[in-house]
N, C-alpha and C positions, 0 to 999 in steps of 0.2 A: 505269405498271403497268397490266396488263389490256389490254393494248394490243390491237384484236383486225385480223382483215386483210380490210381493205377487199374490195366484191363488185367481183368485175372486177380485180382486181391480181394472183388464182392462180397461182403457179406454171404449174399445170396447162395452162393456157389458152393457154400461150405453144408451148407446143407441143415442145419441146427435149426433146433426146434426151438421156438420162443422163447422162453425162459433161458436158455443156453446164452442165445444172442443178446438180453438184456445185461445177464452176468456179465459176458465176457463186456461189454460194453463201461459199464461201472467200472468193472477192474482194471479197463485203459484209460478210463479218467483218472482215477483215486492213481495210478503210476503217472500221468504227465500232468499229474496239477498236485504235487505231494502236500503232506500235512506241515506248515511252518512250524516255528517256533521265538517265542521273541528273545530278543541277546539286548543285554543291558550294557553301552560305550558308553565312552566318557565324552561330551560332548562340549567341545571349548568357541566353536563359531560364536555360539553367545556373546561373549565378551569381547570381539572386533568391533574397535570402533568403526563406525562406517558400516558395517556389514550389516544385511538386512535381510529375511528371505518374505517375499511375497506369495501371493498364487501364483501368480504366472512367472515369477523367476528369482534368481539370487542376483542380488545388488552390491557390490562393492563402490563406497563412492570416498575414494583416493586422496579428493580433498578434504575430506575429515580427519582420513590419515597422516598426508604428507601436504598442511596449508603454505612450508615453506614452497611448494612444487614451483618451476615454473615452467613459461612455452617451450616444448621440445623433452624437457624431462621424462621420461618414462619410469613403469612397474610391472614388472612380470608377475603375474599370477600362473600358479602350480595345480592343478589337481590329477588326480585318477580318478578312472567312471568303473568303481563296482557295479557290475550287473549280474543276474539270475542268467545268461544264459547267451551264447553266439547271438549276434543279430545287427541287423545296420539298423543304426538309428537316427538322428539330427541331434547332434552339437547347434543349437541358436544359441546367435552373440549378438551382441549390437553394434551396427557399422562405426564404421573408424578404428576398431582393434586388429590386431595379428595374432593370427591363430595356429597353434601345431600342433600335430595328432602324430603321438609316437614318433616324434622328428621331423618330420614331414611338415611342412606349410601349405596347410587346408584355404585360408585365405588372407589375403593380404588390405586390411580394408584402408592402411595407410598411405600403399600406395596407389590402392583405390580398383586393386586387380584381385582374382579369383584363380587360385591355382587350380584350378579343377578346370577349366577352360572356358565355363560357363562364367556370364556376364554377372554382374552385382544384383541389377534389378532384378535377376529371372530368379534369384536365390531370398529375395526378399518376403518376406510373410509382411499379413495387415496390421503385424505389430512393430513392424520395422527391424524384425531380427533375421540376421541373415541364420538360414537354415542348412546345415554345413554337414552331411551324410557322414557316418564316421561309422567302422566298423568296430563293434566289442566285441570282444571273449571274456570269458567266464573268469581264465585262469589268467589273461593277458596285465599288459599294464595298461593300456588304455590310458597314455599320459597326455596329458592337456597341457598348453602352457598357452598364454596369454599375454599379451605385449600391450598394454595401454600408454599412449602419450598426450599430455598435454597439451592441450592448440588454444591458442590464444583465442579470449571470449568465448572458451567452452567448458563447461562442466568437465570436470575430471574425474569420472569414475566409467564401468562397464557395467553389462547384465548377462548373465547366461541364465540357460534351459536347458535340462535333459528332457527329451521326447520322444512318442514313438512317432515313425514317419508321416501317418494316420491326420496324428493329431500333434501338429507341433505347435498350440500355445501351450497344452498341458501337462504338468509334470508326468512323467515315468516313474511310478510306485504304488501303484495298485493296476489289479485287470491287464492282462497283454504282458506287462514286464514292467517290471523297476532295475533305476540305476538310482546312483548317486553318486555326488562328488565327494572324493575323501580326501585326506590330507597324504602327498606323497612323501612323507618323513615316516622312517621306519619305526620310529619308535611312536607313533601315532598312527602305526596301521590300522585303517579299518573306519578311523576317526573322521565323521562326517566334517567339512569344511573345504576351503581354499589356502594354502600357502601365499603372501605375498610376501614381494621381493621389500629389498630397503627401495630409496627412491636413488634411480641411477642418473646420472647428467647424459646431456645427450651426443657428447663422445663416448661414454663409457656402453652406452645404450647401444649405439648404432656398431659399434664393434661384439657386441653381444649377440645382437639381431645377426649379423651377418654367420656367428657360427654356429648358429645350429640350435642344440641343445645344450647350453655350456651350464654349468652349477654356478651359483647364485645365492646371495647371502638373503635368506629371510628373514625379515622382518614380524611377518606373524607366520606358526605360533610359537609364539614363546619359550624361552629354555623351560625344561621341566622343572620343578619346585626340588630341592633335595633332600627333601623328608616330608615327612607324615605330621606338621605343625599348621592346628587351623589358628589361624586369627581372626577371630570372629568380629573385632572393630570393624575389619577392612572387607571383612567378607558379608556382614549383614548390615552394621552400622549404627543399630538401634537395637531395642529388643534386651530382654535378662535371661534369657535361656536358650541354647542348643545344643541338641541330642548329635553324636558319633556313633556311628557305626561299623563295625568289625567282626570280624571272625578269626579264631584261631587258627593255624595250619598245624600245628602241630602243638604238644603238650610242652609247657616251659611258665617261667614268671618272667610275667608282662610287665615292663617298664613303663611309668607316664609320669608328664609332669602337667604342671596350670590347674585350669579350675573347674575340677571335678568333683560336683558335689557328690555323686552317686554315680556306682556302676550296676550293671546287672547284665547277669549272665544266665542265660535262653530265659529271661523275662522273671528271673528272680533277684531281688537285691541281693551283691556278694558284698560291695564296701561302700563305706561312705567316709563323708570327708566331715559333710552337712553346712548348714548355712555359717553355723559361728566358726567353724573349722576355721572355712576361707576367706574368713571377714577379719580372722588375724593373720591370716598368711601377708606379709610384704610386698612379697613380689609372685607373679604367675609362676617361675621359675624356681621358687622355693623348695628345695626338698622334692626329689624325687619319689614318690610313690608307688609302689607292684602290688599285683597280685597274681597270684597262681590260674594257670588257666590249662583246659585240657583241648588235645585234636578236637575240633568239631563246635568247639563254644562260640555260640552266638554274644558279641557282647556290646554295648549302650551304655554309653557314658553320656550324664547329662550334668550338662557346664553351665554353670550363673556368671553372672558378672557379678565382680566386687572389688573393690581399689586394687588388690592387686591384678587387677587386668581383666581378660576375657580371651583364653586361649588354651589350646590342650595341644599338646606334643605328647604322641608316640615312641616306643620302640620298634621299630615294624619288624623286622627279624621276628619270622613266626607268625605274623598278620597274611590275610589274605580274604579279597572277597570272590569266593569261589563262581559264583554268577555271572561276571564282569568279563569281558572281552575287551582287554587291554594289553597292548605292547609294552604299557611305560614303565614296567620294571619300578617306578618312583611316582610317589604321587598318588597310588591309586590303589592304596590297600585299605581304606578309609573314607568314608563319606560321612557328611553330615545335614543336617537342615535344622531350618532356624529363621527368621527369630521367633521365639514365644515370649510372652509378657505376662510379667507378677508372679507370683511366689507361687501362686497352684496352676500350675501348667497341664495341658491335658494332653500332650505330646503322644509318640510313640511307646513310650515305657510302660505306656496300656495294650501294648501289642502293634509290632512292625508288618507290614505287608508291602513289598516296593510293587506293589501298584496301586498301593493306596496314595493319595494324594490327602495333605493335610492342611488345616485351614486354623490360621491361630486367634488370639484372642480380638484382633483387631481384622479379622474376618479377610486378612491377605491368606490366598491359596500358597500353598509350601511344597517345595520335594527337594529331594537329596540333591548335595553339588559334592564339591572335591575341593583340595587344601589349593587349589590353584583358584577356583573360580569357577572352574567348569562345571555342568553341569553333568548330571547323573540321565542319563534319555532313553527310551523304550525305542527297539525295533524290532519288526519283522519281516523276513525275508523271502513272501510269501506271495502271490499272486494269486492264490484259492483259497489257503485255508484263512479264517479269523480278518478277512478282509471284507469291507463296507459296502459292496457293490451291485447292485441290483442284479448284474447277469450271473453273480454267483448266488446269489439267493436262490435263480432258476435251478442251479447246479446242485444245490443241497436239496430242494425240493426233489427232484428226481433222486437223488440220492436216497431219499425217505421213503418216495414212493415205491420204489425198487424193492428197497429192504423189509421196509412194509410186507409186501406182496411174497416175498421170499423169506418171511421171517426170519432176517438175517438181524440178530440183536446188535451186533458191531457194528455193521453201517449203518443203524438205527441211531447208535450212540455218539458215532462220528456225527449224525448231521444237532443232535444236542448238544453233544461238547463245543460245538463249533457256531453255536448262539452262544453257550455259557463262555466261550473265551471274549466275544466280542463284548456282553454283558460286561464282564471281566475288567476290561481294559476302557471301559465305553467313558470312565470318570476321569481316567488318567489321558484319553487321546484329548478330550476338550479342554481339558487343563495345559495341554500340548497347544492347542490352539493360542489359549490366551495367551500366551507365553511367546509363542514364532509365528502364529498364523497358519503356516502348513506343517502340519504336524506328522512323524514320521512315519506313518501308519494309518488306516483306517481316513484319507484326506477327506472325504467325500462326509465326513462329518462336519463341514468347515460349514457347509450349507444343508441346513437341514429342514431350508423350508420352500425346497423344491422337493415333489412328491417321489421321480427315483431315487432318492436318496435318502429315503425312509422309508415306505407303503410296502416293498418287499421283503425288507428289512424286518419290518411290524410285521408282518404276515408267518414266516418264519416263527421270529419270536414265540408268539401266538402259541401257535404249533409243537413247538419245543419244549412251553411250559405245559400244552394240555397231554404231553408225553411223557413228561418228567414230575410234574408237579413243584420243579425248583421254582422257589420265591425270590431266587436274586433274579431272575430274569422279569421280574413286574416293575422296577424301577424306570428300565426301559420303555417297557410296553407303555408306560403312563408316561413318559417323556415321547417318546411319539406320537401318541393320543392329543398330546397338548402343541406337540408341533404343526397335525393337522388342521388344529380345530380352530389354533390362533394364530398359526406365521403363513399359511398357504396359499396365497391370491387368490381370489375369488371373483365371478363376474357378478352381476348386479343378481342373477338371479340365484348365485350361491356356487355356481358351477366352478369346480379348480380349472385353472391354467397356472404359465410360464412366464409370470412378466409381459410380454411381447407376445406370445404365441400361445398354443392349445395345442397340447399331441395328445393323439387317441389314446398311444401308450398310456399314459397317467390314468384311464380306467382302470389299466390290469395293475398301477400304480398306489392305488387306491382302497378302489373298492373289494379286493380281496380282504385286507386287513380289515375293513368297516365289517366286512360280514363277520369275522374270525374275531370281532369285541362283542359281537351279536352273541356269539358261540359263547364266548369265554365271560361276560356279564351276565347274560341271560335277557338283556334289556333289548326291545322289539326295535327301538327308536335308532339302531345301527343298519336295519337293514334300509329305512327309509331312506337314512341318509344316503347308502349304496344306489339305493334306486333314482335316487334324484339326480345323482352325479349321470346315472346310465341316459335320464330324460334329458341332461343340459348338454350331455356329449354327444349324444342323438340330434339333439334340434341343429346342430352347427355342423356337424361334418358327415354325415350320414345321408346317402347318395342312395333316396329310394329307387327311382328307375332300376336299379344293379343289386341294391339289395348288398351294397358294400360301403365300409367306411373312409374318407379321407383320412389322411395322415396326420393334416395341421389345417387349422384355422388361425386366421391374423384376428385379432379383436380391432387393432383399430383400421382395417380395413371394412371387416364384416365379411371374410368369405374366407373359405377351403380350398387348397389346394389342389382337391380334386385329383388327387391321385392315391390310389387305392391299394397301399406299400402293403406287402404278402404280408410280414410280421405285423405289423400295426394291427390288422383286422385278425390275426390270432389270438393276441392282447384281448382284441374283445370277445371274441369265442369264449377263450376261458374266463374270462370275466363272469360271461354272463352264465357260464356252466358253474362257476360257486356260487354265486349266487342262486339260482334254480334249484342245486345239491343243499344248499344249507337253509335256506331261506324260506323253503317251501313249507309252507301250516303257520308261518308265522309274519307273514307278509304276503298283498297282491299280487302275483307275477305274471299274471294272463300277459300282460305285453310286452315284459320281457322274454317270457314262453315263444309269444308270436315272434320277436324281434328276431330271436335266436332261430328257428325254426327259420326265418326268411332270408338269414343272411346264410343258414346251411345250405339252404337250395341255388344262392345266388353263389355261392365257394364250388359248388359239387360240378355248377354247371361250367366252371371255369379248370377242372383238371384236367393236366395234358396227360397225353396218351402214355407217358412214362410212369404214371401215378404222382408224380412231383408236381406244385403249383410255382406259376412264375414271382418272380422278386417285385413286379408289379404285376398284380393279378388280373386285369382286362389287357395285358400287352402281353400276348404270344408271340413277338418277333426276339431275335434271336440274341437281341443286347436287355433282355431282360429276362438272365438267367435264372433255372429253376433252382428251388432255394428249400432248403432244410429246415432251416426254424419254424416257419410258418406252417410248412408240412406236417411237418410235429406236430403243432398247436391244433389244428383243422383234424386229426388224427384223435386226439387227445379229447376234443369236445363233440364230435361226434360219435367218439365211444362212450362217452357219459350221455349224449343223447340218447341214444337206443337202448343204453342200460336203463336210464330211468323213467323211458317212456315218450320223452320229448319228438325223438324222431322214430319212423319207421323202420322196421330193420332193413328194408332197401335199400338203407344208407351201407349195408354189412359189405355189399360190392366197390362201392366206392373206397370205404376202411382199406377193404384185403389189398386193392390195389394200391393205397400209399404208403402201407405195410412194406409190402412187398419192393414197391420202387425207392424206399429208402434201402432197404438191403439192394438194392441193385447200384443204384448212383451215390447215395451217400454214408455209408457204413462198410468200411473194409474188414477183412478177418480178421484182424487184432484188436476189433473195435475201435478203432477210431475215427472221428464225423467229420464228414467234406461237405462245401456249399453253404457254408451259415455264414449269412449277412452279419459283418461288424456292425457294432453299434451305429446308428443313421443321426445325423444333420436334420434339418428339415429343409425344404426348397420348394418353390412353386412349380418346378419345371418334371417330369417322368425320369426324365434322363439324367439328372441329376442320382437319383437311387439305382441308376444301372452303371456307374461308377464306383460305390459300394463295396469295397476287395469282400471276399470269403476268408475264412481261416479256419485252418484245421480245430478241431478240438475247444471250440469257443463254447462257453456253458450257454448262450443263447439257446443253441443247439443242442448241445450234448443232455443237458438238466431237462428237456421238453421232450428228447426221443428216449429218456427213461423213465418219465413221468408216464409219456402216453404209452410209450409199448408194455409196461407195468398194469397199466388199464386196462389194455387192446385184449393181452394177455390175458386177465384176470374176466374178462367180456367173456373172450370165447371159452371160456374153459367152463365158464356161467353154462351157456347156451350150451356144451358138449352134454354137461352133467343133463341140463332139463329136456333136452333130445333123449339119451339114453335112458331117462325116468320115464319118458314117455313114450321110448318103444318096448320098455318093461311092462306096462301098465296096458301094450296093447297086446301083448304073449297071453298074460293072465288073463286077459277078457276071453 
């Protein structure tokens, strides 16, 4: 963080004509924010008793596991932190635990000290978790270990969080960096959860603690299963039908036993057994049954229950599911789901998609688990691509706009693919939801009726289908439509806020996508809606004298904060620039026209002499750095202003210079962006937003200086051509 850009590495200096400068720009994004992919684990935490994971953390509570426990007794818990990349971040625990990091005792909260030399309290967050610096690596072990003991009259269990330093109530797995806790057993590499110990007495404990890292018999998880045998009693309970799934690894005859009514292989029936078959079978184990299968065959066995039992065993020699990222060697060459009910089932044998999620006849949601209990889990290991996040939306917008302007079909297509992935996974992440609550991908879905967590999101969308024409991306689009229209607070007068608070943000939150249903309906009755939000956001935080906007408004106080945060008032620039671009002939905008028009003269009159505007825009002293994003944004809507008429082209000197002092201060030769404000808090106080770290390469930043210099670009090159036509026009006279 604060990363700032080296003297002599400028953009500027390189000397590169526009269009150069935008490429090279893109093509250091699209390298330090690569394209994910998701890996399908086998996911066994589920089944811990005790084990819980919330929003804000994982909960282990001990006396579920171990109620013989008593005072003094201990459990060690085990994990490693998978992470994307080098970086220190915060291990938060919850006081009274002992804590090690790669060996080492990070802190001791039993015996009430801090090995780092700092005090208890000064490490304490407002959730009461001690927040404990830990350095990862990519390729490290990053081992955790955890010492919980019982005290008398106390709850017997722990909580942790992976976080970035930033922001330590909130998980680490979208935006900045993800970690995760995995299981440190080899044969369950990769495998999200905790290891915990058996429950040790407390001599056995306290000679443990004392050496170190000594091995430790675990109690979860469980030995592996030794074969490929579902029992579907134990594993669903209820229910007449579950579907298997498998693949061949190579060509051979497939050995099975139990109750198989029907196989099919890549979605055509190859055998049957049928209902009367195994309604005289005896036993599940009756007579072995094969059939012949080649490399490559997809195959679906659908099992009934009937007196002799409810179960399929395998041969697995020659099974394998090619998709899966799994160490277990056992266990995991076979998945199934279930239960479905009565004799006509509408199951998968209509066609498998593992990201479809299925729903049976008694309207329970279904997905694949494993012969142990575990479950089948989607992730991805991504911080850009196919991730939920408002500051990447910025990122793909720029992305578009770029490729747009450069009629680059590729990066056209990356920023569609990368709605259709999220489209994609949009059914199986909420399904993720109901299931754990934080779901391992895409989190920011968890709340969807706060407006960053949609409105850019829709906006995109929008976009992507009026480029593509794809129809899976409308199911979304109408589930946000309905998110805004019915889950989003509202004040008396209709106007959106946050619960507690009003941030101006939520225009650019918003009202983008209400225009872009305008677009994409045809129906007039979206722009009004755009416009009313602009009148209710206007009457609360909108600071005429200055001809700027406040950041937040309290509702139940009745006032603004009255500080006038650079990026906040960019939010409404472009705001009110789509709206004006789209909106115009089919909606009043004379005062959003004015508005806009007012707050450009009141932006223009506040740039410093570097072309950059400050992090708060009326405080030119020196702890209210200048800042990037905002830059951008002010850049970005003043180029649409002069292009469409709004403003005078006397704004074109003001442009050339923020042009320009972005290449000076915040763009180095390999394209990469210094000076963009991390996502903001909100606070009554100025000083508070000059706390604020910067960070390299953040899409706040990067997505807005390729939007706008896409525009900037495509402005002047406008004004070259009608120059040049017009000293043609004066030869010929």
């Amino acid at each position: 963080m604060n990363e700032k850009l080296a003297k002599g590495q400028e953009m500027l200096l390189t000397g590169f004509e526009q269009r150069k400068v935008i490429s090279v720009v893109l093509d250091c994004m699209l390298e330090t924010r690569p394209k994910g992919e998701v890996i399908f684990h086998p996911f066994l935490a589920c089944r811990y008793v005790g084990y819980t994971r919330t929003l804000s953390s994982q909960e282990v509570r001990l006396e579920d596991m171990y109620p013989e426990a008593e005072p003094g007794d201990g459990v060690f818990a085990d994990f490693r932190i998978q992470c994307c990349r080098d970086e220190e971040i915060y291990l938060n625990v919850s006081p009274g635990v002992k804590a090690w990091y790669d060996g080492v005792c990070i802190y001791d909260g039993i015996a009430d000290t801090i090995h780092t030399g700092e005090r208890l309290q000064e490490n304490a967050g407002e959730d009461g978790r001690l927040h404990l610096p830990v350095q990862v690596r990519e390729d490290g072990e990053n081992f955790v270990r955890i010492l919980c003991v019982k005290r008398e009259g106390a709850a017997f269990l722990f909580d942790f969080l992976l976080s970035v330093k930033r922001y330590p109530s909130m998980w680490a797995n979208d935006y900045l960096f993800w970690a995760r806790a995995v299981l440190p057993v080899a044969e369950r590499d990769g495998e999200e959860g905790v290891a915990i110990s058996r429950l040790y007495r407390a001599s056995e404990r306290e000679a443990f603690a004392a050496g170190g890292q000594p091995e430790v018999d675990y109690q979860w998880p469980p030995t592996l299963p030794g074969d490929e045998s579902f029992d579907f009693y134990a594993l669903c309970g209820e229910g007449d039908i579950c579907y298997v799934y498998t693949e061949a690894a190579c060509s051979h005859v497939l050995s099975f036993w139990g109750n198989a009514e029907y196989v099919y292989v890549n979605g055509e029936k190859a055998w049957s057994m049928g209902k009367e078959g195994l309604m005289k079978k005896q036993s599940a184990r009756e007579c072995k049954d094969s059939l012949e299968v080649r490399a490559g065959d997809k195959l679906l066995f659908r099992c009934r229950r009937s007196r002799a039992g409810w179960r399929l065993g395998l041969d697995t020699a020659g099974l394998s599911l090619p998709f899966l990222s799994s160490e277990r060697k056992t266990g995991d060459r076979a998945v199934y789901i279930g239960p479905f009910y009565g004799t006509q089932c509408h199951g998968p044998e209509y066609g498998w998609d593992f990201t479809q999620v299925f729903a049976n006849q008694k309207g329970q949601r279904l997905y694949w688990g494993f012969c142990d209990g575990s479950e089948l889990r989607i992730y991805l290991n991504s911080i850009f691509y196919g991730q939920w996040f408002y500051a990447l939306m910025v990122g793909f917008y720029g992305i578009r706009a770029v490729a747009c302007f450069l009629e680059d079909e590729t990066r056209q297509c990356l920023f569609v693919d990368n709605m259709r992935f999220m489209a994609r996974y949009f059914d199986y992440v909420r399904y993720d939801i109901e299931k754990h609550v934080m779901p391992a991908f895409m989190p920011r879905l968890y709340e969807m009726n706060v407006l960053d967590n949609i409105g850019a999101m829709g906006m995109n969308f929008v976009d992507a289908y009026l480029d593509s024409g794809d129809r899976a991306l409308l199911p979304v689009i109408r589930r946000i439509c309905w998110q805004i229209e019915e889950t989003i607070p509202r004040l008396e007068d209709g106007t959106y806020y946050r619960r507690d608070t009003m941030w101006v943000d939520d225009l650019y939150m918003s009202c983008p996508f209400l225009v872009r249903m305008g677009r994409l309906t045809g129906d007039v009755s979206w722009y009004e809606k755009a416009k009313a939000q602009i009148q209710g956001f206007r009457k609360r935080l909108y600071m005429e004298e200055e001809g700027l906007f406040s950041h937040i408004y309290f509702p139940g106080k009745g006032t603004a904060n009255r500080v006038p945060w650079g990026r906040g008032n960019g939010w409404v620039m472009w705001t009110l620039s789509e709206l004006l671009m789209c909106g115009e002939g089919k909606a009043e905008l004379a005062a959003e026209k004015k508005l806009f028009q007012r707050m450009a003269e009141g932006i223009r009159a506040l740039q410093d002499e570097s072309g950059l505007w400050h992090q708060v825009l009326n405080r030119t002293d020196a702890d209210s750095y200048l800042e990037t994003s905002c830059t951008g944004m002010f850049l970005l809507g003043f180029t649409r202003g002069v292009k469409y008429g709004w403003l005078g082209e006397d704004f074109l000197e003001c442009m050339e210079r923020a042009w320009r002092g972005l290449l000076a201060h915040s763009i180095d030769r390999e394209g990469n962006v210094y000076g963009v404000c991390m996502g903001s808090g909100c606070h009554m106080d100025a000083e508070y937003y000059f706390t604020i770290p910067t960070i390299i390469n953040d899409d706040h930043g990067t997505g807005v200086i390729l939007a706008a210099g896409a525009e900037y670009c495509a402005l002047l090159e406008e004004l070259g051509r009608a120059e040049e036509n017009q000293e043609r026009g004066k030869e010929k006279a």
